[in-house]
C-alpha positions as CSV (number, residue, x, y, z in Angstrom):
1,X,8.4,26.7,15.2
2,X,4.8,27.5,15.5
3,X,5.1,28.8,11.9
4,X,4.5,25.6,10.9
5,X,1.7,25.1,12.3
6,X,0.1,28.9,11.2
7,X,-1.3,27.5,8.0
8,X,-4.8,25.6,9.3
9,X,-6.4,28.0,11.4
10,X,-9.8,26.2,11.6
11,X,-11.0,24.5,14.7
12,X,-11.1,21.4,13.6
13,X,-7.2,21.7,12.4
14,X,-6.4,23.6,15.5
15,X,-8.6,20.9,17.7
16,X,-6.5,17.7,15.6
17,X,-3.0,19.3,16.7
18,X,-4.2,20.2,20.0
19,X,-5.0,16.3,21.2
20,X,-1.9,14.6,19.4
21,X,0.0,18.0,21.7
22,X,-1.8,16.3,24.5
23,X,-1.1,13.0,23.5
24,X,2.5,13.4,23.2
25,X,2.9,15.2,26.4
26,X,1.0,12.7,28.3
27,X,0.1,9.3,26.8
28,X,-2.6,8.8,29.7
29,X,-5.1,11.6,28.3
30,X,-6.2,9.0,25.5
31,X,-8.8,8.4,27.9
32,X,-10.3,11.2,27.1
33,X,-10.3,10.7,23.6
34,X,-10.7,6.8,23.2
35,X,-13.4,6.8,20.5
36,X,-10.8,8.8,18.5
37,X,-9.4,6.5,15.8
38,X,-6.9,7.8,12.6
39,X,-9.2,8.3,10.1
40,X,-11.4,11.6,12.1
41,X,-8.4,13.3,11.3
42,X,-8.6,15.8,8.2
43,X,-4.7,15.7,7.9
44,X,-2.8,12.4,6.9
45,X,0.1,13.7,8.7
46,X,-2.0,13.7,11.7
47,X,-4.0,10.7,11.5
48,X,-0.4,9.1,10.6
49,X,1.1,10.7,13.9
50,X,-2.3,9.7,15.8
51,X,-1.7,5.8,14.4
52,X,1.9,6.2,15.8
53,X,1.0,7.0,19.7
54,X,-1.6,4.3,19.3
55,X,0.5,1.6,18.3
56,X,3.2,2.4,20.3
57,X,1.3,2.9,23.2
58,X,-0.5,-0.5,22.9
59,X,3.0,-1.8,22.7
60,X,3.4,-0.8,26.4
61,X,5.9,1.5,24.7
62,X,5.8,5.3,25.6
63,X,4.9,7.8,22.7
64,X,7.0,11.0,23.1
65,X,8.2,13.3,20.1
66,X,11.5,10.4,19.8
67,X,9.4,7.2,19.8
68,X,6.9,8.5,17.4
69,X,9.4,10.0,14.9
70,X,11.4,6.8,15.1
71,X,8.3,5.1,14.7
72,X,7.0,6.9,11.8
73,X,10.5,6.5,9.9
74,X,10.7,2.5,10.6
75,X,7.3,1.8,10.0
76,X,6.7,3.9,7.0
77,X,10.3,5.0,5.0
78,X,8.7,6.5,2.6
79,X,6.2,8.4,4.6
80,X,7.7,11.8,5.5
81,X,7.5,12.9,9.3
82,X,8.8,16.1,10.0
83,X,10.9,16.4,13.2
84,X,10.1,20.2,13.4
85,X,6.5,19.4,12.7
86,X,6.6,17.3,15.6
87,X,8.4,19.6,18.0
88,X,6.2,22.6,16.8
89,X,3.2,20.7,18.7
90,X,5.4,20.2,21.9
91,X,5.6,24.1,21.8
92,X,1.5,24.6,21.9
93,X,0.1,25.7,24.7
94,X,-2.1,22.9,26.0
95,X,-3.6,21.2,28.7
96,X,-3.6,17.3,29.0
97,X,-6.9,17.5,30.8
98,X,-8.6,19.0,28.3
99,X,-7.9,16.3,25.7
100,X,-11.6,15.4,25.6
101,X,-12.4,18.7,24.7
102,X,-10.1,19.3,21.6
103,X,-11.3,16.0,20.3
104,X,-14.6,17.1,20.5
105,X,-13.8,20.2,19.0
106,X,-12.3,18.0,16.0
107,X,-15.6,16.4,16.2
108,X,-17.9,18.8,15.9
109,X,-15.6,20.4,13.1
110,X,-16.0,17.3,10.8
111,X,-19.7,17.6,10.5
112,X,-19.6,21.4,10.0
């Protein structure tokens, strides 16, 4: 599944997939991250995926892999959100603490 994820190799790509990986796994590491808003992301998909968590979390809802997809595909029916995308950045190798560090990566990627 990573192979979908093989074609952005930059850091700021690699930094974007990392947090909404930490995000998914672990709703609480937005703390780390809470200046982050949808439109720092270089990839719609992303900052589409990043709105979802957002929305659902300020819902009181959990965002997992499900909620979001469902999300996603109720919100937006015309907006395409891959399953396999989203199950591809359950299988990177991340830690949740470190959130604040990927975003910063993202950061720091934009104004390069």
């Amino acid at each position: 599944m990573t192979d979908l994820l093989s074609y952005e190799t930059d850091l700021r790509s690699r930094g974007e997939r990392r947090v909404l990986a930490c995000l998914l796994r672990r709703n609480e590491s937005i703390c780390h991250c809470s200046w982050l808003m949808p439109h720092h992301f270089s990839s719609d998909q992303d900052g589409m995926i990043f709105a979802a968590i957002r929305s659902l979390m300020a819902q009181g809802r959990v965002a997992d892999i499900e909620t979001v997809f469902d999300y996603l595909h109720s919100t937006f029916p015309r907006y395409h959100a891959s399953s396999a995308y989203l199950l591809a950045l359950d299988d990177l190798e991340v830690h949740t603490s470190h959130c604040g560090h990927y975003a910063a990566v993202m950061r720091d990627g934009e104004r390069s």
